[in-house]
N, C-alpha and C positions, 0 to 999 in steps of 0.2 A: 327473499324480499321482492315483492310484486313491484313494478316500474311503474308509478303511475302519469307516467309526463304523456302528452297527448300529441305530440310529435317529437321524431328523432333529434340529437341534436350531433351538433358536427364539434367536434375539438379540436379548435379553432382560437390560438390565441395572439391579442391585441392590446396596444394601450386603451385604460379608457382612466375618465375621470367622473367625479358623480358631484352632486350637489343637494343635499338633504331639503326636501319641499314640507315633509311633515314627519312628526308631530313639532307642535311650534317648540317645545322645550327645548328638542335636541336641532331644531332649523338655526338658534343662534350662530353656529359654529360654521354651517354654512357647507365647506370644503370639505369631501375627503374624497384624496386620492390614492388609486391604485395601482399597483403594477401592471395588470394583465388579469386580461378575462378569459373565461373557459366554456366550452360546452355551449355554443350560441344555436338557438331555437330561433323559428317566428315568435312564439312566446314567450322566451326570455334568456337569461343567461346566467354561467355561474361567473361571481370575480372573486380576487383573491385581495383581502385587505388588510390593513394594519387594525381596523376600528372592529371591535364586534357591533353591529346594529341588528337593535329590534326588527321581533317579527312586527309586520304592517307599516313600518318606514317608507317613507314615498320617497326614492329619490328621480333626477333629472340625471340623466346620464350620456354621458358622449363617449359614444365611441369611433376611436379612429383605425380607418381601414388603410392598413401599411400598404397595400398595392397602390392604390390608386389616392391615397391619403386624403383621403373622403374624412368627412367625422357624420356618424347618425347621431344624430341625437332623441333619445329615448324615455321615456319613464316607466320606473320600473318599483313595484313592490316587493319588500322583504319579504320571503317566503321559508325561508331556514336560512341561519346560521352554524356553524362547526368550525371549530378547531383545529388547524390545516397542519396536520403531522405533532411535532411539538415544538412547532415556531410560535411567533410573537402575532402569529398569522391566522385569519380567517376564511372560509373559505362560506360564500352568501350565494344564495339563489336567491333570483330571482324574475317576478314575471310581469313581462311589459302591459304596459294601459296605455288609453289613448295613445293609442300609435296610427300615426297618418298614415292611407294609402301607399305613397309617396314611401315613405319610411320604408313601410312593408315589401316592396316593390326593391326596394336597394338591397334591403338586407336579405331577400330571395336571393337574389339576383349574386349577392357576397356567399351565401352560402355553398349555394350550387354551381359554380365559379369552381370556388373551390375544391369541393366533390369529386369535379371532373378533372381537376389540376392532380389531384391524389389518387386518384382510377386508371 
């Protein structure tokens, strides 16, 4: 199976929490949170969650970075979901939008941080 992600990602994991922006049916509920995120990119990341969510979901997402307990906050579109082992668990990719400079520039800066803490 061909890799088609357009940059590497570091596995790398953190609290985060999300907040559903679209589609309006499923934005009632608002909240869903999850344990830890995985596999974080400039263009997105995988988390792990109790909710299966649609592909093309917009969420708002924070993530908090345990070193320096920063939070980014992100949004991100649902790009797959699966079935994490044979828990009650999901495992969601997904790839950020509208991301500010600002934004981009942290989470560089978190990845490659990192990189060099594991080298």
């Amino acid at each position: 199976m061909k890799d088609r992600r357009k940059r590497k990602r570091k596995n790398l994991l953190e609290k985060a929490s999300a907040e559903i922006l679209s589609p309006p049916e499923l934005s009632s509920s608002k909240q869903i949170y999850f344990s830890f995120s995985q596999d974080v990119s400039l263009d997105g990341i995988k988390i792990i969650t109790d909710t299966q969510l649609p592909e093309n979901t917009m969420l708002g997402i924070k993530l908090l970075i345990s070193d320096t307990q920063k939070t980014l906050k992100l949004k991100g579109k649902v790009k797959w979901a699966k079935k994490y082992h044979d828990k009650e668990l999901y495992e969601t990719g997904l790839e950020f939008y509208d991301t500010s400079h600002e934004t981009i520039l942290a989470l560089m800066e978190y990845i490659y941080k990192k990189e060099e803490n594991f080298s």
